[in-house]
mmCIF file of the C-alpha atoms, coordinates in Angstrom:
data_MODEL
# 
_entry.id   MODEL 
# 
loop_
_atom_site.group_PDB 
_atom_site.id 
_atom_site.type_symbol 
_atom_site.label_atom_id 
_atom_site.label_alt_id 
_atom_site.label_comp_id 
_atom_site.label_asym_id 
_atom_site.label_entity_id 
_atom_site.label_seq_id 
_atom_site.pdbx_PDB_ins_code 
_atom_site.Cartn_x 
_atom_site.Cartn_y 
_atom_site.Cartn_z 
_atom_site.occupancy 
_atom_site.B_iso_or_equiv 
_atom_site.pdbx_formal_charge 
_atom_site.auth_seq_id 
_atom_site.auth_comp_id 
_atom_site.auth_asym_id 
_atom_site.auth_atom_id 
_atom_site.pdbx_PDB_model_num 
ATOM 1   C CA . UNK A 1 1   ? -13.360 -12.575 -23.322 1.00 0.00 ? 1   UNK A CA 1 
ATOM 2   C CA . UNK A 1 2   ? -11.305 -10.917 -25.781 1.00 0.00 ? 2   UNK A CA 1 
ATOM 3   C CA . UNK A 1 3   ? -8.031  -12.490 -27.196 1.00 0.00 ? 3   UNK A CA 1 
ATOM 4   C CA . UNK A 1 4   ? -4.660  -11.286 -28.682 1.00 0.00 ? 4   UNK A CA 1 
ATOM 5   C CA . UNK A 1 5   ? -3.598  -11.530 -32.008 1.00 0.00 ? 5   UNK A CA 1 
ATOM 6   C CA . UNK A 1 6   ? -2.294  -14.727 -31.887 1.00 0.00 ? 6   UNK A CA 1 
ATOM 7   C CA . UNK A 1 7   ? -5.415  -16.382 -29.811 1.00 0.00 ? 7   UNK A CA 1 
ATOM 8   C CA . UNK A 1 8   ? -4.554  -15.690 -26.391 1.00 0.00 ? 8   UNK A CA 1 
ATOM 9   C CA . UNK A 1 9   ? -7.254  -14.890 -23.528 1.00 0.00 ? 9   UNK A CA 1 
ATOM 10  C CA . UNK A 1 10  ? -7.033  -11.805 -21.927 1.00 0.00 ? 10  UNK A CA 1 
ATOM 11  C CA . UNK A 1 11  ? -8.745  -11.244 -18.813 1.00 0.00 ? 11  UNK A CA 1 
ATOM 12  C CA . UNK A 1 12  ? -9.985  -7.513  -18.428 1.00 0.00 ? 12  UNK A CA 1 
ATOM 13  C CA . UNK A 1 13  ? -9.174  -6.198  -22.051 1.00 0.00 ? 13  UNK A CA 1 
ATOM 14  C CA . UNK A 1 14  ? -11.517 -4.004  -24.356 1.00 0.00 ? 14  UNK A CA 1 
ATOM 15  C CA . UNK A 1 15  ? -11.331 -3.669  -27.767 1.00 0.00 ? 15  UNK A CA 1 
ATOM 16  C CA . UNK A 1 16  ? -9.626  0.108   -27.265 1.00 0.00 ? 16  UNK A CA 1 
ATOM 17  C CA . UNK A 1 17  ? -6.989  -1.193  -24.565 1.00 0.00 ? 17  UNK A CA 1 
ATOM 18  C CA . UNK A 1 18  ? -6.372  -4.530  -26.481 1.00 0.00 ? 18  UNK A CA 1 
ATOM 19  C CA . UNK A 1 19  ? -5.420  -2.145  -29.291 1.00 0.00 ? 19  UNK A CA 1 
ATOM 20  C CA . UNK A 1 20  ? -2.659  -0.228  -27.134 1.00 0.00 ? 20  UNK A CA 1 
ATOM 21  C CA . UNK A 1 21  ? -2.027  -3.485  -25.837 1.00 0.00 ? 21  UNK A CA 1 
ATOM 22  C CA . UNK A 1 22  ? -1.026  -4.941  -29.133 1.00 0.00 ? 22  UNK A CA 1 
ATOM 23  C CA . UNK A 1 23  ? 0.810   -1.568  -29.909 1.00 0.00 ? 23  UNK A CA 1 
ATOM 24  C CA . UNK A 1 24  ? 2.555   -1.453  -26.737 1.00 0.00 ? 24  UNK A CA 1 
ATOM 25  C CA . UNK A 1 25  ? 3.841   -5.340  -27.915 1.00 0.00 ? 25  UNK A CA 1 
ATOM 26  C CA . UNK A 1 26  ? 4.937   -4.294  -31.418 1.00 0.00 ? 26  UNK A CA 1 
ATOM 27  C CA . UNK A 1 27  ? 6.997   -1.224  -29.961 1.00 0.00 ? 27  UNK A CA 1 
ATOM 28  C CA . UNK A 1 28  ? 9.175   -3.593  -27.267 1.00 0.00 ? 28  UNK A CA 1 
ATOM 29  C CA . UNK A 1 29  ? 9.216   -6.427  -29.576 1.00 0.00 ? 29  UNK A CA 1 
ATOM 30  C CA . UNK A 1 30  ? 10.688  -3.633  -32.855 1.00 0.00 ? 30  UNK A CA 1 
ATOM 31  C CA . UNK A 1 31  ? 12.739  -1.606  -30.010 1.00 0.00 ? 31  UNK A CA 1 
ATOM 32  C CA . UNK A 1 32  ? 10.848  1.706   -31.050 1.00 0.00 ? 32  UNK A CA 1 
ATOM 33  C CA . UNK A 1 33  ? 8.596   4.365   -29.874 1.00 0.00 ? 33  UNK A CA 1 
ATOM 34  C CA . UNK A 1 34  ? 7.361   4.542   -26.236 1.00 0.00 ? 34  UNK A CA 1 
ATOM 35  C CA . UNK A 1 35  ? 5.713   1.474   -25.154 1.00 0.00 ? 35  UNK A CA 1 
ATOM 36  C CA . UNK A 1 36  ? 5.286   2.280   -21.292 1.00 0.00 ? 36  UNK A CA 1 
ATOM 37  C CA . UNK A 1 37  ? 3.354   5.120   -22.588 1.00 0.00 ? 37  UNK A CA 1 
ATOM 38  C CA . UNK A 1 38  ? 1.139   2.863   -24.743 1.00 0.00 ? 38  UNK A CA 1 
ATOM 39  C CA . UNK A 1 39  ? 0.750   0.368   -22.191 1.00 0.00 ? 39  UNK A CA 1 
ATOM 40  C CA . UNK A 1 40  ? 0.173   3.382   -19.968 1.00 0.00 ? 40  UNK A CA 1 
ATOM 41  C CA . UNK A 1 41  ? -2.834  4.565   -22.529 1.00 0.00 ? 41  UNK A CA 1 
ATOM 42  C CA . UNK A 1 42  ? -3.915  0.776   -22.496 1.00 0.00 ? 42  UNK A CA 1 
ATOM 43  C CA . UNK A 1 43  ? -3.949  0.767   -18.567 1.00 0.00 ? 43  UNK A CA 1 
ATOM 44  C CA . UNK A 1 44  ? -6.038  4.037   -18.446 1.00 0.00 ? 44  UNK A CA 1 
ATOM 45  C CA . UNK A 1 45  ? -8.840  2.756   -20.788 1.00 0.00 ? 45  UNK A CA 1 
ATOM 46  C CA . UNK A 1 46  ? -9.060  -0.812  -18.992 1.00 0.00 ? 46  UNK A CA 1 
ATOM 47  C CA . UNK A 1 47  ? -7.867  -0.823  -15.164 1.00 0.00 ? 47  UNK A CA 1 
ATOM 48  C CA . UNK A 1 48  ? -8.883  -4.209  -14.824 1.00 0.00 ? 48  UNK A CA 1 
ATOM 49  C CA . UNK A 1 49  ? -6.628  -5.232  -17.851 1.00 0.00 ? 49  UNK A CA 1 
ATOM 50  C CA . UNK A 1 50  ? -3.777  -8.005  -16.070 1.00 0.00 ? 50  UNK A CA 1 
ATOM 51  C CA . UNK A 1 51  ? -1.850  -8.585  -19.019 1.00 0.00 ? 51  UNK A CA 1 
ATOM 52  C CA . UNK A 1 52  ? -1.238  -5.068  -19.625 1.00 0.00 ? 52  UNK A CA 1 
ATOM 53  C CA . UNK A 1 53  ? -0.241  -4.462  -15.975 1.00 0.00 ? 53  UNK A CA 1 
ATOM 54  C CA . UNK A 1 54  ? 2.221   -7.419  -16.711 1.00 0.00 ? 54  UNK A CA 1 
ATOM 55  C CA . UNK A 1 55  ? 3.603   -6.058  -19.933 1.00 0.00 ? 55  UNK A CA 1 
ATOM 56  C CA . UNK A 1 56  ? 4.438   -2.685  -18.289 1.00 0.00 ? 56  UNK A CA 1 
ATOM 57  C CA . UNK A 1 57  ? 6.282   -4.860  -15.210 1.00 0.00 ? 57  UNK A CA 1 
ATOM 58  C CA . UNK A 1 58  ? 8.454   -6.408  -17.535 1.00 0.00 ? 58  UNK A CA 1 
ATOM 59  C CA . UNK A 1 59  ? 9.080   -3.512  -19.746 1.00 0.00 ? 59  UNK A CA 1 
ATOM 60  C CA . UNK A 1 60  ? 10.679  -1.573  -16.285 1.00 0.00 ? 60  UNK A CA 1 
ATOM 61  C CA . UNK A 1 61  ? 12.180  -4.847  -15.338 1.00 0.00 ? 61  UNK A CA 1 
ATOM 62  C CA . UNK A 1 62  ? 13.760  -5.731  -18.525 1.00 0.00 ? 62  UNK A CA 1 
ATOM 63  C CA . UNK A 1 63  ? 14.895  -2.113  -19.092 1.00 0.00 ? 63  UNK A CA 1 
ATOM 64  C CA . UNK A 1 64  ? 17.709  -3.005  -16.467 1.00 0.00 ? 64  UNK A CA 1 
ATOM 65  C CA . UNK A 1 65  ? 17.483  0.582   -14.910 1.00 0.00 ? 65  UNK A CA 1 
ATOM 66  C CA . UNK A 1 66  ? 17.841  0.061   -11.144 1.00 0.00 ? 66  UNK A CA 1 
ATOM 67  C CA . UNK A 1 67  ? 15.263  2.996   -10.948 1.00 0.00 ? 67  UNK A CA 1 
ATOM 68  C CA . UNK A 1 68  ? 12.792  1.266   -12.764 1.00 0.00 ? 68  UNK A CA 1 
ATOM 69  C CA . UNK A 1 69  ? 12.597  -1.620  -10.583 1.00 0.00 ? 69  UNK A CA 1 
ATOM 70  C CA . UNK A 1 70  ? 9.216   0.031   -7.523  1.00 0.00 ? 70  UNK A CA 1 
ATOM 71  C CA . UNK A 1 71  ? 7.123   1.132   -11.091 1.00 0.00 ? 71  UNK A CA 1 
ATOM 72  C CA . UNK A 1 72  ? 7.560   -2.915  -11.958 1.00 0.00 ? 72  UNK A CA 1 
ATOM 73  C CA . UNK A 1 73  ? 6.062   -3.511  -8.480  1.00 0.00 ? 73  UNK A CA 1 
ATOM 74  C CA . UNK A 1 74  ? 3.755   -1.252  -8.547  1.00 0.00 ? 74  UNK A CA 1 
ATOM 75  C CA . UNK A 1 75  ? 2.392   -2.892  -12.075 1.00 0.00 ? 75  UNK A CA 1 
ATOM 76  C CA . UNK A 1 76  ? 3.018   -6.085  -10.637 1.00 0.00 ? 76  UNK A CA 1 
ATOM 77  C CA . UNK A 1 77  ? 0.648   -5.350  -7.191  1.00 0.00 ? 77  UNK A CA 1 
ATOM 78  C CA . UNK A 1 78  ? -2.189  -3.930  -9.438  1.00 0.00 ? 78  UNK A CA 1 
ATOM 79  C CA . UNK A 1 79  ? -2.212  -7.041  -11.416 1.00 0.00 ? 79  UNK A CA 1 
ATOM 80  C CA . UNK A 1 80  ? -1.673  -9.535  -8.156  1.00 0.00 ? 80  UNK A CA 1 
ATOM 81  C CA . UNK A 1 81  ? -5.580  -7.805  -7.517  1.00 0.00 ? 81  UNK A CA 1 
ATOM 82  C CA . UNK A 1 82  ? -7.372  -8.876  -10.617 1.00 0.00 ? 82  UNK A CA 1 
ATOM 83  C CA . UNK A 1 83  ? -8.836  -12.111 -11.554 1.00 0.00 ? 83  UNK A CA 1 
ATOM 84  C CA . UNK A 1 84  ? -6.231  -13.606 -13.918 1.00 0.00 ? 84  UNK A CA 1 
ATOM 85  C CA . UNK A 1 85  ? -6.287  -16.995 -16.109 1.00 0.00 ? 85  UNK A CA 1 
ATOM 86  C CA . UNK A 1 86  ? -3.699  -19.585 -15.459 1.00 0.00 ? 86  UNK A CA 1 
ATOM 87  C CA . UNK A 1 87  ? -1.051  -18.117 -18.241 1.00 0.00 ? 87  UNK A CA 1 
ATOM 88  C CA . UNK A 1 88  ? -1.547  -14.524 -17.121 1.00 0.00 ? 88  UNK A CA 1 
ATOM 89  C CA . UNK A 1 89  ? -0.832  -16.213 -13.439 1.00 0.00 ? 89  UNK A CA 1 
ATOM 90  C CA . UNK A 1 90  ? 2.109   -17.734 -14.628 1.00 0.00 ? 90  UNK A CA 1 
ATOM 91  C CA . UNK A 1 91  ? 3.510   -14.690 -16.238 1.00 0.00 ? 91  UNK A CA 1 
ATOM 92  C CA . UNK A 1 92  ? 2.800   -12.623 -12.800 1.00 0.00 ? 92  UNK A CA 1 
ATOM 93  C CA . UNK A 1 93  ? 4.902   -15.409 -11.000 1.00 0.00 ? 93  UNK A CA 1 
ATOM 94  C CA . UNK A 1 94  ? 7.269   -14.560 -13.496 1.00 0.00 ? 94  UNK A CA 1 
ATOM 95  C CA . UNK A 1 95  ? 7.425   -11.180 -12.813 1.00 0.00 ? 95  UNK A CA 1 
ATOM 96  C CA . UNK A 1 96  ? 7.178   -11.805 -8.757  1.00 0.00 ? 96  UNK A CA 1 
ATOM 97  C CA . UNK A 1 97  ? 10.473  -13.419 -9.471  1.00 0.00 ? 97  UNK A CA 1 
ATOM 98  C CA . UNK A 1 98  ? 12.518  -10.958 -11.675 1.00 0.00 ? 98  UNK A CA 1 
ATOM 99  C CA . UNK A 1 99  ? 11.482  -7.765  -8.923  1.00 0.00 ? 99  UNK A CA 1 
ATOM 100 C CA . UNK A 1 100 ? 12.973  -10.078 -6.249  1.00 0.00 ? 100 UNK A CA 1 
ATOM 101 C CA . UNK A 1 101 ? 15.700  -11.076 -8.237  1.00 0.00 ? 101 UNK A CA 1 
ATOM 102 C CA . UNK A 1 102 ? 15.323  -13.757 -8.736  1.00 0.00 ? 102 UNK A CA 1 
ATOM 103 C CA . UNK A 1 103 ? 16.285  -13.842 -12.399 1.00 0.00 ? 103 UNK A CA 1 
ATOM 104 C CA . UNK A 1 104 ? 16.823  -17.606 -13.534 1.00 0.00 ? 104 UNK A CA 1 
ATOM 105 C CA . UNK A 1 105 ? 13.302  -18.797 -11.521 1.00 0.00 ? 105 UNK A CA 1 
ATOM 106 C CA . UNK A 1 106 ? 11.676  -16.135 -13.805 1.00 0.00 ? 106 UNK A CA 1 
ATOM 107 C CA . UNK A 1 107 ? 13.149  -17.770 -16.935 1.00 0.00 ? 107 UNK A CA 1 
ATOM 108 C CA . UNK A 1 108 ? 12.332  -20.993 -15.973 1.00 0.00 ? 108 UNK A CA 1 
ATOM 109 C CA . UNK A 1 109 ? 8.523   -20.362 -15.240 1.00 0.00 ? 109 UNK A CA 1 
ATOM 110 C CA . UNK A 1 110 ? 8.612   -18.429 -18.787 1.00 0.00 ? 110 UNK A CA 1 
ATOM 111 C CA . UNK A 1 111 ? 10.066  -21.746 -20.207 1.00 0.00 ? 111 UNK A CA 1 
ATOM 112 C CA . UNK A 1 112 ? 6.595   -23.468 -18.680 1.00 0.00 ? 112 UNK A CA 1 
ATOM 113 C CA . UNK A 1 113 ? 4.352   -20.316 -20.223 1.00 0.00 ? 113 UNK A CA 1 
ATOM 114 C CA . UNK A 1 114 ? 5.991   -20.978 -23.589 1.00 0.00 ? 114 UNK A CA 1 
ATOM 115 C CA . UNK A 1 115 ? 5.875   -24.991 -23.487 1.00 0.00 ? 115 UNK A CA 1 
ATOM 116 C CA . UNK A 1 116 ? 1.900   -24.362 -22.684 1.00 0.00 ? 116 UNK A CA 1 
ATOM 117 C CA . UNK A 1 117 ? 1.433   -21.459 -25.316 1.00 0.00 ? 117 UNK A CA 1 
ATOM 118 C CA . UNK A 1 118 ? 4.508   -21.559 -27.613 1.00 0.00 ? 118 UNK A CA 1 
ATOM 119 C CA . UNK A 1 119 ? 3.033   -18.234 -29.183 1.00 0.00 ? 119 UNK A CA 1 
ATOM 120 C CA . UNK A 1 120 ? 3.272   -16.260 -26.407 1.00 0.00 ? 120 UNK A CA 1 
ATOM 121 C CA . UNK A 1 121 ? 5.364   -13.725 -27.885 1.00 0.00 ? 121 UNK A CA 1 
ATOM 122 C CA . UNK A 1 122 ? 5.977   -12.244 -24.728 1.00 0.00 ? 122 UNK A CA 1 
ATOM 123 C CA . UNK A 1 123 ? 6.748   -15.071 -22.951 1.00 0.00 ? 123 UNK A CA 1 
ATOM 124 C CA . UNK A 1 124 ? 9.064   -15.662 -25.750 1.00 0.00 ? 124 UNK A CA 1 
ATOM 125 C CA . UNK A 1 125 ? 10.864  -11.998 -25.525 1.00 0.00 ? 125 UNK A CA 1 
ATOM 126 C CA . UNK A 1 126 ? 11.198  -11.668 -22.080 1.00 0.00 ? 126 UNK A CA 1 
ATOM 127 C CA . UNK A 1 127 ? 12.548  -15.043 -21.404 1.00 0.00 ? 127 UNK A CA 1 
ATOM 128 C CA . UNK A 1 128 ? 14.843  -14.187 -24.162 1.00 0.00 ? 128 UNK A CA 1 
ATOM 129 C CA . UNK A 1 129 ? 16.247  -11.451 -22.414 1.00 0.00 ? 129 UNK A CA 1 
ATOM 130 C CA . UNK A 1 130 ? 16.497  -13.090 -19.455 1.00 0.00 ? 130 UNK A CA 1 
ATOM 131 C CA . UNK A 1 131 ? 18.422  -15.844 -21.104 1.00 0.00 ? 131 UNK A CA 1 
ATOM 132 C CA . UNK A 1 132 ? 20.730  -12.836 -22.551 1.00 0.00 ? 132 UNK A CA 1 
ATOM 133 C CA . UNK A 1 133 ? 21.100  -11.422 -18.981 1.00 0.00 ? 133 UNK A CA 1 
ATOM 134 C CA . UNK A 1 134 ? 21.720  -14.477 -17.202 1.00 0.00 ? 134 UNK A CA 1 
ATOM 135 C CA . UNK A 1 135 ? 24.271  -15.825 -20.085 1.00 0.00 ? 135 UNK A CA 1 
ATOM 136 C CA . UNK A 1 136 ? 21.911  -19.224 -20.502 1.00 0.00 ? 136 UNK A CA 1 
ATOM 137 C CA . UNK A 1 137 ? 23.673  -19.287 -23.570 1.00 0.00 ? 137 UNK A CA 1 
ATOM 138 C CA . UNK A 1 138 ? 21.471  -23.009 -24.479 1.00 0.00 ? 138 UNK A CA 1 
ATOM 139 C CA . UNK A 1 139 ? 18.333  -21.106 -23.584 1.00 0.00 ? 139 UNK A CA 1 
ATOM 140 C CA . UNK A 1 140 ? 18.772  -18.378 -25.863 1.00 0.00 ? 140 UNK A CA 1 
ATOM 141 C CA . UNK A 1 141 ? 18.413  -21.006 -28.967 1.00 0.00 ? 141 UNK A CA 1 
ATOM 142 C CA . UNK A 1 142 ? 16.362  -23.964 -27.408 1.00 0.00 ? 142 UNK A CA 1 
ATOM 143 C CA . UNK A 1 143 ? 13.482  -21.616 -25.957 1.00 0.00 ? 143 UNK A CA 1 
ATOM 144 C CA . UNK A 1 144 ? 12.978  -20.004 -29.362 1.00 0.00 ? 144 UNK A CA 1 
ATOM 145 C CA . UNK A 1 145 ? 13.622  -23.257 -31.333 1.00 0.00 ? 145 UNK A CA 1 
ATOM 146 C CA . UNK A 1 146 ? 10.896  -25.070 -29.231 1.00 0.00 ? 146 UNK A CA 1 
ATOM 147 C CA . UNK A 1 147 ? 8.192   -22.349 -29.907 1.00 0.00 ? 147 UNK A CA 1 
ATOM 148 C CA . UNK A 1 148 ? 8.870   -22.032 -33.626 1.00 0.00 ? 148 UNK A CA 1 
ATOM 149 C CA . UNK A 1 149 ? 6.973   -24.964 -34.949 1.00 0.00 ? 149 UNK A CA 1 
ATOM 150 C CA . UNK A 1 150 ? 3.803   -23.433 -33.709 1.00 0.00 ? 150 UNK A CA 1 
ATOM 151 C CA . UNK A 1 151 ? 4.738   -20.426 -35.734 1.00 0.00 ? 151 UNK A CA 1 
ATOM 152 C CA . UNK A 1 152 ? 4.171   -19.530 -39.353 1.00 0.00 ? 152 UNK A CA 1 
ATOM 153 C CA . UNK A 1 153 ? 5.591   -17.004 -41.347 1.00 0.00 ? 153 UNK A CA 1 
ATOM 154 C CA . UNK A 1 154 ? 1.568   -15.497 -41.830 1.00 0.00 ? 154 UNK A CA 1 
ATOM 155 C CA . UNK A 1 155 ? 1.834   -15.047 -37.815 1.00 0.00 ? 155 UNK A CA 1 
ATOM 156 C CA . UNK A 1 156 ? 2.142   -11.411 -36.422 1.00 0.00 ? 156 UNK A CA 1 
ATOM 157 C CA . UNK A 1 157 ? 5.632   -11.216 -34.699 1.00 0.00 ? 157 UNK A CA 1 
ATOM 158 C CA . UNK A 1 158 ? 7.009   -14.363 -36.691 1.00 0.00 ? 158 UNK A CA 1 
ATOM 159 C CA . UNK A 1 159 ? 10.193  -12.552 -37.972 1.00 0.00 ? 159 UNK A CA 1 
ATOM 160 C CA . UNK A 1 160 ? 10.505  -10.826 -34.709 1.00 0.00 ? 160 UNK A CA 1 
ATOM 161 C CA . UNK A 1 161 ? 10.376  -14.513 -33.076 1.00 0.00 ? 161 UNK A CA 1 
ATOM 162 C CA . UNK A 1 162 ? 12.544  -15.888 -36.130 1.00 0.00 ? 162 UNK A CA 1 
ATOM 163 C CA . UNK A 1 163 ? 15.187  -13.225 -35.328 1.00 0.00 ? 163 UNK A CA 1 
ATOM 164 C CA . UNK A 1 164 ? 15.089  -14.228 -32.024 1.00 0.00 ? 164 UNK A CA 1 
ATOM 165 C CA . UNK A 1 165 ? 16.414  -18.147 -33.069 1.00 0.00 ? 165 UNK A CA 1 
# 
């Protein structure tokens, strides 16, 4: 099974969707180019690929569009389908509760992703926002200050996560 960058399973990757994967990550974590369309391109090459279903959920979710919200089921239901390992699970309850809206549930199973794999970067970033959204202004520093001691500066995404704090 192949892994992320920072060590993470992923269940139904390849080496050409993990790519897009990771690309997909670096454009919603920098807040530049088009990372549904990555994901999208990541998607296409590996149907069976959950965590990139999951990262194109949250990217419609966390966009805040009210349009947005039946393409974030729609990732959401693909994903539900595959065989998924327990963090992938979690982040899928995560994203069951965020397209019911059920916004503060989703940040609190995020909180459990991140206590279990504190480099979850997406985890991290999309709890983040929901802490911003929610205005769980103690979230916004503790969830970040908890993760950072498994983080070095060497990391991929350690600034991004630094910022965050």
């Amino acid at each position: 099974m192949l892994t992320d960058i920072r060590g993470h399973q992923l269940t139904g990757a390849t080496d050409a969707s993990l790519k897009q994967f990771e690309q997909a990550s670096r454009q919603l974590t920098l807040f530049s180019g088009d990372p549904v369309s990555t994901v999208d391109t990541a998607i296409a090459e590996s149907p069976d690929f959950v965590m990139a279903h999951a990262l194109r959920a949250y990217l419609h979710i966390l966009a805040a569009e009210a349009g947005a919200l039946p393409a974030a089921r729609v990732s959401l239901e693909a994903a539900r389908k595959l065989p998924a390992n327990r963090r992938e699970q979690m982040h899928l309850g995560a994203i069951g509760h965020l397209v019911e809206g059920r916004w503060h549930a989703a940040g609190r199973v995020l909180e459990d992703v991140t206590v279990e794999a504190p480099r979850d970067a997406l985890a991290l970033l999309a709890g983040h926002q929901i802490d911003f959204f929610t205005a769980r202004s103690r979230m916004l520093r503790d969830r970040i200050a908890r993760a950072l001691p498994a983080w070095d500066a060497g990391m991929p995404g350690y600034h991004s996560v630094l910022g965050m704090h």
